[in-house]
Backbone as CSV, one residue per row, in Angstrom:
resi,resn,N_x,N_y,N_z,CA_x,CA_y,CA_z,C_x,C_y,C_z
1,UNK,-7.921,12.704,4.618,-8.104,11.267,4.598,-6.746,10.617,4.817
2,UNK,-6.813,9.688,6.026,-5.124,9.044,6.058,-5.625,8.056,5.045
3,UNK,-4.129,7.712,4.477,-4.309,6.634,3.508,-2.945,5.499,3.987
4,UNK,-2.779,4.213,4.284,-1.829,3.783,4.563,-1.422,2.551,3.572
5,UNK,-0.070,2.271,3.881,0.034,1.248,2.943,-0.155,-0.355,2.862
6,UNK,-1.534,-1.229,2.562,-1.214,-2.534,3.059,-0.365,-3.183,2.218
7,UNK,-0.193,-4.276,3.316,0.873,-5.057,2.870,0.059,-6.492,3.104
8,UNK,-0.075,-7.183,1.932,-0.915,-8.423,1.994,-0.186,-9.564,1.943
9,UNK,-0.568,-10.713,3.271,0.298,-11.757,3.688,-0.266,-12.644,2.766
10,UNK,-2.028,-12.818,3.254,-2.983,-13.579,2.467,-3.920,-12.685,2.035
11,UNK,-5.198,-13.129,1.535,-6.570,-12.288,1.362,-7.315,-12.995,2.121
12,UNK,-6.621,-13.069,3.287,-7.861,-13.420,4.688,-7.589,-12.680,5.811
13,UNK,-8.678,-12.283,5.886,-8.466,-11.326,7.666,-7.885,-9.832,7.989
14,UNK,-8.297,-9.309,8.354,-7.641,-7.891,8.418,-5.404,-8.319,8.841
15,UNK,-5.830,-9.139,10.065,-4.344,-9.294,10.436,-3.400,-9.923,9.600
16,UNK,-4.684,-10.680,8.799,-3.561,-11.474,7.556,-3.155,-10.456,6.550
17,UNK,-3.492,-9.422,6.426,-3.511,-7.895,5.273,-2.864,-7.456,5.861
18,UNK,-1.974,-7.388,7.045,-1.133,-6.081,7.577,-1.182,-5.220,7.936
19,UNK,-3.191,-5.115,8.345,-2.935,-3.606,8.864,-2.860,-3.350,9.759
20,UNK,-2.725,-1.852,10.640,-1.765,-1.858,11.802,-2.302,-0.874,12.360
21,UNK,-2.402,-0.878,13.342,-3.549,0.061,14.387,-2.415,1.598,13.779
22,UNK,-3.089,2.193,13.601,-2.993,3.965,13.987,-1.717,4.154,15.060
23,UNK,-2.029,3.782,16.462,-1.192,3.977,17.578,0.090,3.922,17.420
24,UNK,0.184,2.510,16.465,1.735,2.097,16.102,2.095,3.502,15.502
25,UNK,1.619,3.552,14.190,2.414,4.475,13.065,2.738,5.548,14.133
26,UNK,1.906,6.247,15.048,2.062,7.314,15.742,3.186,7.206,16.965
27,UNK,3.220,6.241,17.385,4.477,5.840,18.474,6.019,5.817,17.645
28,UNK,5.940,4.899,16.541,7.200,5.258,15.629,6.986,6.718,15.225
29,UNK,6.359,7.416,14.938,6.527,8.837,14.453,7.080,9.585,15.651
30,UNK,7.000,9.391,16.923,7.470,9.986,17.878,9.088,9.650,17.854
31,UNK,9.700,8.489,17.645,11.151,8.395,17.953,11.269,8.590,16.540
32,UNK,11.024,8.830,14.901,11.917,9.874,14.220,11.956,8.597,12.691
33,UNK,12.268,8.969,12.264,12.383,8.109,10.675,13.019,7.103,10.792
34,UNK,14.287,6.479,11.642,14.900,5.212,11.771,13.259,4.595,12.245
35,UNK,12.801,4.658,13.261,11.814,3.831,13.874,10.830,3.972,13.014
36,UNK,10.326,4.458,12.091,9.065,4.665,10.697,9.642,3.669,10.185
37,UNK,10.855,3.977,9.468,11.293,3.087,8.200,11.449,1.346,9.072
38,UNK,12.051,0.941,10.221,11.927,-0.179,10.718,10.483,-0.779,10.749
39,UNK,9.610,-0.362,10.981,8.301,-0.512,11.444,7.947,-0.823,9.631
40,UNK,7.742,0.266,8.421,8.290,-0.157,7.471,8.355,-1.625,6.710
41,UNK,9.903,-1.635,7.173,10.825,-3.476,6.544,10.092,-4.296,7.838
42,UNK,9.376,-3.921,9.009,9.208,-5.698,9.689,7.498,-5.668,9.412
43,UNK,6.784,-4.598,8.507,5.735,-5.120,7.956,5.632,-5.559,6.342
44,UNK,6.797,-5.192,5.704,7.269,-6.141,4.223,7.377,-7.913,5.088
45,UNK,7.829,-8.076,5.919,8.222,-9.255,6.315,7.077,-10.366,5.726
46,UNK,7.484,-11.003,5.174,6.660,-12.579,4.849,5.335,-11.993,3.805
47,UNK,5.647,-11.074,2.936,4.697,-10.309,1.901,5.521,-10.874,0.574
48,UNK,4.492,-10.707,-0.181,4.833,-10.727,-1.450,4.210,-9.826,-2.871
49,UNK,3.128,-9.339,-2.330,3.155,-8.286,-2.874,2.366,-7.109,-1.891
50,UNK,2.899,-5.693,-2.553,2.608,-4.625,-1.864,1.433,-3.642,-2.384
51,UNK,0.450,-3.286,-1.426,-0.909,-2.537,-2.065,-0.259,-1.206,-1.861
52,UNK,-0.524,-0.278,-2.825,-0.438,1.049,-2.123,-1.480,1.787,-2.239
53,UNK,-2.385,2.370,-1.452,-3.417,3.145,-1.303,-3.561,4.521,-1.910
54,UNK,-4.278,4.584,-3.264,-3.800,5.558,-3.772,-4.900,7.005,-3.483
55,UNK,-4.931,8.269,-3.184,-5.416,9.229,-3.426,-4.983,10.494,-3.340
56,UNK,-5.517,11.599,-3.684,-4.596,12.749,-3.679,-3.828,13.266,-2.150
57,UNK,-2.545,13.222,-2.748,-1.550,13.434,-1.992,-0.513,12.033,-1.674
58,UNK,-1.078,11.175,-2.218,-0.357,9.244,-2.184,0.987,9.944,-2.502
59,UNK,1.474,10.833,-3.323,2.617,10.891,-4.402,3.972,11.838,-3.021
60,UNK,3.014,12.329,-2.363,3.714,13.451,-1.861,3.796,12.911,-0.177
61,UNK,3.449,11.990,-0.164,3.681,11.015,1.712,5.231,10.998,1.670
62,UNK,5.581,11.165,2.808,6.818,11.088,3.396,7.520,9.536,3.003
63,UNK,6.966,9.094,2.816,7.575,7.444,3.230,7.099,6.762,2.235
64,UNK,6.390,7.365,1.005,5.795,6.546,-0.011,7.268,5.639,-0.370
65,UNK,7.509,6.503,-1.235,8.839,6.061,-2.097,9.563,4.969,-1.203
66,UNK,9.807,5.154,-0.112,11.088,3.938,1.053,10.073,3.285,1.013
67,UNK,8.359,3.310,1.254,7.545,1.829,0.965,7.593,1.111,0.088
68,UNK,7.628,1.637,-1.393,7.783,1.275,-2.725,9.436,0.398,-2.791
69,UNK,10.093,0.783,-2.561,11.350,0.832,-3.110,11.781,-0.106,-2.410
70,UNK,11.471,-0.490,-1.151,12.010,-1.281,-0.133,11.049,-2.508,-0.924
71,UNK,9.989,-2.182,-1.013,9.103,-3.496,-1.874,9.529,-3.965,-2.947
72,UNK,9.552,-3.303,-3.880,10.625,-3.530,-5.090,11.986,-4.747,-4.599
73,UNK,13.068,-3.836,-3.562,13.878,-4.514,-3.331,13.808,-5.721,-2.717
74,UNK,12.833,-6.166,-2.060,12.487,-7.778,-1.678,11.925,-9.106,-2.535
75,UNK,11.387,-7.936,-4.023,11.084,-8.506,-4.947,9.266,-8.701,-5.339
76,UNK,8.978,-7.676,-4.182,7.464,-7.968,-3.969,6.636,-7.453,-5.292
77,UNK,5.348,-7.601,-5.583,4.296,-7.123,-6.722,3.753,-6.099,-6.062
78,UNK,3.416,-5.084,-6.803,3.096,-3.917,-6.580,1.711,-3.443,-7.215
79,UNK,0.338,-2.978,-6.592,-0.666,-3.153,-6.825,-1.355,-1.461,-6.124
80,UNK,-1.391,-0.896,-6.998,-1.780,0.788,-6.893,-3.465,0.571,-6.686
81,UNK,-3.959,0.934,-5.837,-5.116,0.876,-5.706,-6.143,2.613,-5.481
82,UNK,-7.015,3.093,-6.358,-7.276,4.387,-6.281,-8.959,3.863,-5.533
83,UNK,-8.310,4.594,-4.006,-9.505,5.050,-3.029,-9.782,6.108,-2.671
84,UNK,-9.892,7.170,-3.439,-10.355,8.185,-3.930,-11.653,8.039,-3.802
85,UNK,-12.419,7.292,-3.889,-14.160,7.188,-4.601,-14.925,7.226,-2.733
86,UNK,-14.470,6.340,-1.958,-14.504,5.993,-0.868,-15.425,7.296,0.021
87,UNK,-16.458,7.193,0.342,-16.673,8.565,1.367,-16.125,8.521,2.806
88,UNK,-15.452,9.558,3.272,-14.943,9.955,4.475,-15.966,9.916,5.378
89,UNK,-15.480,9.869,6.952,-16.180,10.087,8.602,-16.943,11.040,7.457
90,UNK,-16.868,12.337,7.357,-17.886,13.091,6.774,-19.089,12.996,5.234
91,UNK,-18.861,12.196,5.164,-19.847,11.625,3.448,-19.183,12.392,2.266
92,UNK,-18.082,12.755,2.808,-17.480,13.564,1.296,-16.356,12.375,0.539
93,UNK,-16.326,12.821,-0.690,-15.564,11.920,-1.297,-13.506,12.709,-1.712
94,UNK,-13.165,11.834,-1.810,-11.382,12.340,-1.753,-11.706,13.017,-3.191
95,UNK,-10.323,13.041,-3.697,-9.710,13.674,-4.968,-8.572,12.757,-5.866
96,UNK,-9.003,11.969,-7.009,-7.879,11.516,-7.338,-6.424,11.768,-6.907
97,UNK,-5.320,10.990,-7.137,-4.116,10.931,-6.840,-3.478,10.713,-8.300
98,UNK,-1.911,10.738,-8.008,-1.149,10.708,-9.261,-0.800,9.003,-8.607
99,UNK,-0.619,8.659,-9.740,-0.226,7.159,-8.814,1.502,7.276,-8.972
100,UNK,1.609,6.227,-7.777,3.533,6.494,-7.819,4.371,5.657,-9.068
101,UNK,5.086,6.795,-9.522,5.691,6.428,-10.783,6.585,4.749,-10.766
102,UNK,6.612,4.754,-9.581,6.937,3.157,-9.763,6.462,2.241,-10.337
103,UNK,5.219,2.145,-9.892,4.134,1.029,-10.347,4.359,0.917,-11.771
104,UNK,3.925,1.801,-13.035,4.267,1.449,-14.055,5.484,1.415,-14.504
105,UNK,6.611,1.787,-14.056,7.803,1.666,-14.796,8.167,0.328,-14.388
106,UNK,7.785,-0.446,-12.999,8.300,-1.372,-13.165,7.228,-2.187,-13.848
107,UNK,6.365,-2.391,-14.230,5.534,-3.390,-15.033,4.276,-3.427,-14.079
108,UNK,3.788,-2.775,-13.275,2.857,-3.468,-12.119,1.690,-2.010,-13.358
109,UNK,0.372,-2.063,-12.293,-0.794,-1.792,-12.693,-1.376,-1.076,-11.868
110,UNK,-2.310,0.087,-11.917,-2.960,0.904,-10.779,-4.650,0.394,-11.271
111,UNK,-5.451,0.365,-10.495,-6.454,0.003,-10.330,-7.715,1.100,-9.383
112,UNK,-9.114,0.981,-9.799,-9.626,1.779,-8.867,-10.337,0.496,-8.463
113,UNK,-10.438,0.570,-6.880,-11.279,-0.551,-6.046,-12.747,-0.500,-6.513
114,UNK,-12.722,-2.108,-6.978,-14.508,-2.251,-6.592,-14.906,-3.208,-5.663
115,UNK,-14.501,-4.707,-5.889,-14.603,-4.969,-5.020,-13.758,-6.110,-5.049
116,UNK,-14.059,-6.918,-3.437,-12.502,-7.817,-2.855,-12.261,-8.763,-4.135
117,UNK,-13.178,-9.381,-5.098,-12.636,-10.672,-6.279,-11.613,-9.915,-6.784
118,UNK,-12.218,-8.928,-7.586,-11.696,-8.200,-8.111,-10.241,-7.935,-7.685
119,UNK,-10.190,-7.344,-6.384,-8.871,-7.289,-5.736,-7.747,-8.501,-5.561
120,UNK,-8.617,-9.101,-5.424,-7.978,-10.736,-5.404,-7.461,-10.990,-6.478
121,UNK,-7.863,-10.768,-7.512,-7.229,-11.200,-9.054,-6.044,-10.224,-9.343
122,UNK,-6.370,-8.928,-9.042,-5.341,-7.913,-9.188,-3.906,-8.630,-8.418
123,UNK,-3.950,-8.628,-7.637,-2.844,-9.012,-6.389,-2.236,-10.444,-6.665
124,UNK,-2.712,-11.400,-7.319,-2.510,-12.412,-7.822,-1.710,-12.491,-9.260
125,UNK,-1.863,-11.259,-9.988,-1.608,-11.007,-11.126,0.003,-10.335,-10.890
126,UNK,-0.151,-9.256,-10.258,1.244,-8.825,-9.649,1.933,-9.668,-8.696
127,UNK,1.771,-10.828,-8.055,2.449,-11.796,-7.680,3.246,-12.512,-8.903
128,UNK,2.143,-12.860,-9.508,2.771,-13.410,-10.738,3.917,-12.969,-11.578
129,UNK,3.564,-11.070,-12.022,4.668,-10.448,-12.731,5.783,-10.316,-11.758
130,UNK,5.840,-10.471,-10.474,7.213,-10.668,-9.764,8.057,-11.448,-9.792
131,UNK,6.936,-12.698,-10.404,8.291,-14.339,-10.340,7.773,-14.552,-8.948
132,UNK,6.550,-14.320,-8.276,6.437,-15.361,-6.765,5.929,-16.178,-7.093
């Protein structure tokens, strides 16, 4: 299961959420970790807080931590979300994840998705514990 990280502008619209065709991530993966991590900081751009998609293996992604950390450093809210439950192209379901030790040390919250209010309040809440 890919799991990626959104980055929420508003809670309207897929494009207003940040997410980002497949093609991209795979074109920066071709020129090497400078072009990941850029791609990265110009989708933090104009965010304020950061979702991270949690399920087994969230802990062990290449780029978790520089997502986290770079979020942190802009000052963004941080909002662990476990999609684990979710069934795959195949009707099977994931495997919990460890959530990334960030989230609680800095004060933020992991959550399992039910649905968008719900999400909405979460993300609003970690805006808040940021000072946005």
């Amino acid at each position: 299961m890919l799991i990626v990280l959104i980055l929420i502008q508003n809670i309207i619209g897929t494009s207003a959420a940040g997410f980002q065709d497949a093609s991209l991530w795979e074109k920066a993966k071709e020129k090497g970790d400078k072009a990941i991590k850029a791609m990265i900081d110009k989708g933090l751009e104009n965010t304020s807080v950061t979702l991270v998609g949690v399920t087994h293996g969230t802990s062990n992604r290449k780029y978790i931590n520089y997502e986290i950390n770079q979020s942190l450093a802009k000052g963004n809210g941080l909002v662990a979300i476990q999609i684990h439950h979710f069934e795959d192209q195949n009707g099977e379901e994931g495997s919990p994840g460890a959530i990334p030790v960030q989230i609680k040390e800095n004060g933020f919250k992991a959550y399992k998705y039910t649905n968008k209010d719900a999400l909405a309040r979460w993300i609003e809440a970690a805006e808040k514990l940021a000072g946005k």
